[in-house]
C-alpha positions, 0 to 999 in steps of 0.5 A: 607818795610822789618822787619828791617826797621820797627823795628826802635828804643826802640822796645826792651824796655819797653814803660816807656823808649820811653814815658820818652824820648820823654816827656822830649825831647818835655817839653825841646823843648816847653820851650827852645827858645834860638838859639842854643837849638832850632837849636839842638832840630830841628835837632833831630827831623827831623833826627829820622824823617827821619830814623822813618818815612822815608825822604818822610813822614818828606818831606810831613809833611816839606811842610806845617811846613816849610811855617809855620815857615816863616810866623811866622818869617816875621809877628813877626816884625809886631807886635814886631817892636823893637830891635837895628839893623835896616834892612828895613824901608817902612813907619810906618814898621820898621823890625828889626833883632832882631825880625827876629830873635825872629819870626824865633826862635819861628817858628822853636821851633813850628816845633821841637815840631810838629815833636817830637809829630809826632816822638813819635807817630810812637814809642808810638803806641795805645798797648804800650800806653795802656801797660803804662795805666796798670789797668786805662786804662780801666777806662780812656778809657771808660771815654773818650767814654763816653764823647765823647757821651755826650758832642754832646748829651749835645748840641743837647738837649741845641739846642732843649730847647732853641727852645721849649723856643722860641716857647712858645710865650704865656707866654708873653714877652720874659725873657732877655738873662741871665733869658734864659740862666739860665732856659735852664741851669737849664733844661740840669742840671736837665736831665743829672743828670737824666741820670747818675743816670740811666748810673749808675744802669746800669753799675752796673747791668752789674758788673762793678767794681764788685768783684776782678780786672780781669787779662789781657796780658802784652806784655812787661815785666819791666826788670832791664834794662828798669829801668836802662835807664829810671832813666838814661834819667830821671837824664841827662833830669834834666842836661839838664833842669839846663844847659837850663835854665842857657842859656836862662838866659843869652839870650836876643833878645831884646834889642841887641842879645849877641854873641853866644859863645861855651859851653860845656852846649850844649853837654848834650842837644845835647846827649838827642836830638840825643838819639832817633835817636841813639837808631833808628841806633842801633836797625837797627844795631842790627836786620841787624846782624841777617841777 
């Protein structure tokens, strides 16, 4: 894979600008269910996809997705049998096209939002991320490893109690499952505020938070630029929120579907849907001419 290939869009901004658009792509997706949007939404998605990630990963990724999607659409009308136009009546199942409809929607608004968090996934990497974090990153990191080390000790000595407890058969009749709950409850509180005292005396024996913040390397530099596209996906994000929420008001699947009719409210969504795609195609462009 060649260095233009890689380079595939927003390598020359700011992260703020990739992290805005593609949370305002996904909030929109996950909250949008109306035919056209989600088609629109879809479609964005697997076309930077396809230019980000290649036609090979989206196909791959496209095989578990596409089965997803059907199930959804044919097991709606089990468990939604309403509507008004009757397609196939096989005893006490009914399977309407409204439903179909409904299923097929809400499959594909699952698939768009896999896709757009896969999508951002290649744009956003782990040191753009913590670029975003600035100072808290260090904070935030060390309370998620710390979590992620305690909860399983957690269990682990919950597991040991509760089989001192049974083991202790001694003292009589056993309690009742609350009693028991609530002496090894009363146990794992009692140990693991033991420990954070201890965690604590030791973070701060090896300085932590000690003294003047310390300076770290910033890759990337906000500039002007950066602020002038964050603020201009920002302000057509909330058009496009407004113009969404007027189309879902206005559709229905139940009882009846409406027409679906031509709107000039589409294209602002369609803009935000292809904007990542666009920005794909004119870094290509831009790194082919250095060539």
């Amino acid at each position: 894979m060649t260095t233009v290939e890689r380079r595939v869009a927003f390598d020359a901004c700011h992260a703020v600008v990739p992290a805005a658009c593609f949370l305002a792509v996904t909030c929109l997706t996950m909250f949008c269910v109306q035919p056209v949007l989600v088609a629109l939404s879809l479609a964005g998605a697997l076309l930077f996809s396809a230019l980000a990630r290649g036609l090979r990963a989206t196909a791959s990724g496209l095989r578990w997705q596409l089965p997803m999607l059907a199930l959804v659409c044919l097991v709606n009308p089990l468990f939604s049998a309403s509507g008004s136009t009757l397609l196939l009546s096989v005893g006490p199942v009914r399977v309407y096209l409204e439903s179909l409809a409904y299923g097929a929607c809400m499959g594909a608004l699952m698939v768009s939002a896999v896709v757009w968090l896969e999508d951002a996934a290649c744009v956003l990497t782990q040191d753009r991320l913590l670029a975003l974090g600035h100072g808290r990153a260090a904070s935030v990191s060390l309370l998620v490893s710390m979590a992620s080390q305690l909860a399983p000790q957690l269990l682990r000595r919950s597991r040991g109690v509760r089989a001192s407890f049974d083991a202790c058969t001694a003292a009589g009749a056993a309690p009742s499952p609350t009693a028991r709950l609530a002496r090894v409850t009363t146990q794992l509180m009692a140990w693991s505020l033991e420990d954070s005292l201890e965690r604590a005396d030791a973070m701060r024996a090896r300085g932590w938070e000690s003294g003047s913040p310390r300076t770290c390397y910033r890759p990337e530099r906000l500039r002007g630029e950066d602020i002038l596209a964050g603020c201009g996906i920002v302000l057509l994000s909330a058009l496009c929120a407004v113009l969404a929420a007027a189309a879902c008001g206005q559709w229905r699947f139940y009882p009846a579907m409406p027409v679906l009719r031509a709107w000039w409210g589409y294209v602002p969504y369609a803009v935000l849907m292809l904007l990542p795609s666009a920005a794909a195609l004119a870094e290509r462009l831009r790194w082919r001419s250095f060539e």
